[in-house]
N, C-alpha and C positions, 0 to 999 in steps of 0.2 A: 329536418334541414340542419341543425345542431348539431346533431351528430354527425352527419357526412362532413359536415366544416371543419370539424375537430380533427377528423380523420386525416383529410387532406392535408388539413398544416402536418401533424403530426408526420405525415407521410413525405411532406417537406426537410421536415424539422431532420428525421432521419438519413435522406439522403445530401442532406448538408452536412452533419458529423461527420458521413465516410470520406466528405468532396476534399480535395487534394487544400491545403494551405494558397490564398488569393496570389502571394508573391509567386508557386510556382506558375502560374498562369502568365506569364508576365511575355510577350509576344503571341498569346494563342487563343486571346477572347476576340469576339466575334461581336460588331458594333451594336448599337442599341438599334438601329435598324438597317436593314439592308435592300435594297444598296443608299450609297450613305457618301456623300462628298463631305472633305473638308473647305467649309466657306474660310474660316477664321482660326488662325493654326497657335499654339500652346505659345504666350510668349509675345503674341504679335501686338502690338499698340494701334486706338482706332480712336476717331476723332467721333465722339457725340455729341453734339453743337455742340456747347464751348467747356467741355469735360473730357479729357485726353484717356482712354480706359487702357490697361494692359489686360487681356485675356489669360485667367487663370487655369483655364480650361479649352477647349476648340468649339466652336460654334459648327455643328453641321445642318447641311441643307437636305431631304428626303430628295433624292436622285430621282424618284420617278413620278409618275401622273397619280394623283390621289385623288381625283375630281369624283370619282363614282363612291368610293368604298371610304375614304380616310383610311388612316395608318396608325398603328398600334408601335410604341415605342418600348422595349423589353432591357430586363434586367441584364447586365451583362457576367453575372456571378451568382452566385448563390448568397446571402446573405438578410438582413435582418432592419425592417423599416424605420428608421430612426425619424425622420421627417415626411410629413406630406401634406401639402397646404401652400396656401398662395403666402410669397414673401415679394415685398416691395424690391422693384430691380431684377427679381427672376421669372414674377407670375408665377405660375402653379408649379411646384418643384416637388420632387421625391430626393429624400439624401440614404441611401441604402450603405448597412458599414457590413462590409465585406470580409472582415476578418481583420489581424494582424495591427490596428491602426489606420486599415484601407477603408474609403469611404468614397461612394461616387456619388456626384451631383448631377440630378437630369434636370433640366428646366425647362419651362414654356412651354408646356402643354397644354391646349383647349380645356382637357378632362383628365382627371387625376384616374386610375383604376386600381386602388391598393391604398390601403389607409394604413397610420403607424403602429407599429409591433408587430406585424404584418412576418412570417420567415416566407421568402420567394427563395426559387428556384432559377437556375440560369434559364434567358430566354423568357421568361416570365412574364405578361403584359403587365406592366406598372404607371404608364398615360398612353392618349389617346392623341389625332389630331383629327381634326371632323374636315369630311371630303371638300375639299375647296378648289377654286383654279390656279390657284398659286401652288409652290412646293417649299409648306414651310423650314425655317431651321428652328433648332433649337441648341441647349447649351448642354454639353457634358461635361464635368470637371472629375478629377481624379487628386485625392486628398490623403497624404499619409502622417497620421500623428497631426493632421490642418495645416501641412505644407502643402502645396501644388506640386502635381508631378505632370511631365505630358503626356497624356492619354495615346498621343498616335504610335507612342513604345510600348502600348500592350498588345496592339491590338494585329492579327495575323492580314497580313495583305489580301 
């Protein structure tokens, strides 16, 4: 079982070196899941009882019915687990650095699937949401150098 582990990253690990620079990507990543609304958009300010929030990131809602199966939330690059674990104000987050200074933050996940130093692959399941009647959201942030960028200009319509 160690060994196939090994293999895999390793087999990761490789086809990340060839993968093109994060900044060329930049209009032609494909969301963490799909299909995928924006509830809460990069920028927008939102009242929490009496703490005023600016969104660093978009808040997106799972567009469709998750009540049988739940939803698997994936990487949206290739890159390297720097975080994953529950932090106060995110719940369960993964912060994956994607190269260049680039760093994406997933948040609020049920269930984390990918623990730190972890190399993923684009598409990668990285959390989970467990089947419910509701259609959870959760948080993506997109981080360069720990500035905020807006995610809805990476990503191809």
């Amino acid at each position: 079982p160690e060994y196939s582990q090994l293999r895999k990253e390793i087999k990761t690990m490789e086809a990340w070196r060839g993968a093109k620079a994060f900044s060329s990507q930049k209009g032609k990543l494909r969301w963490p899941v799909i299909p995928v609304r924006i509830e809460r958009k990069f920028g927008e300010s939102e009242k929490v009882g009496k703490t005023r929030l600016t969104h660093r990131g978009v808040v997106l809602r799972i567009a469709e019915d998750i009540s049988d199966d739940g939803k698997s939330v994936r990487s949206v690059y290739h890159g390297r687990v720097v975080f994953a674990d529950q932090l106060p104000g995110y719940g369960k987050m993964v912060v994956i650095d994607h190269g260049e200074g680039h760093h994406g933050v997933y948040a609020g996940f049920d269930t984390l699937r990918i623990k730190k130093d972890v190399v993923v692959a684009p598409r990668e399941r990285i959390g989970f949401f467990r089947a419910v009647r509701r259609r959870p959201s959760f948080v993506f942030e997109l981080l360069k150098h720990g500035n905020p960028l807006d995610p809805a200009l990476w990503f191809a319509n």
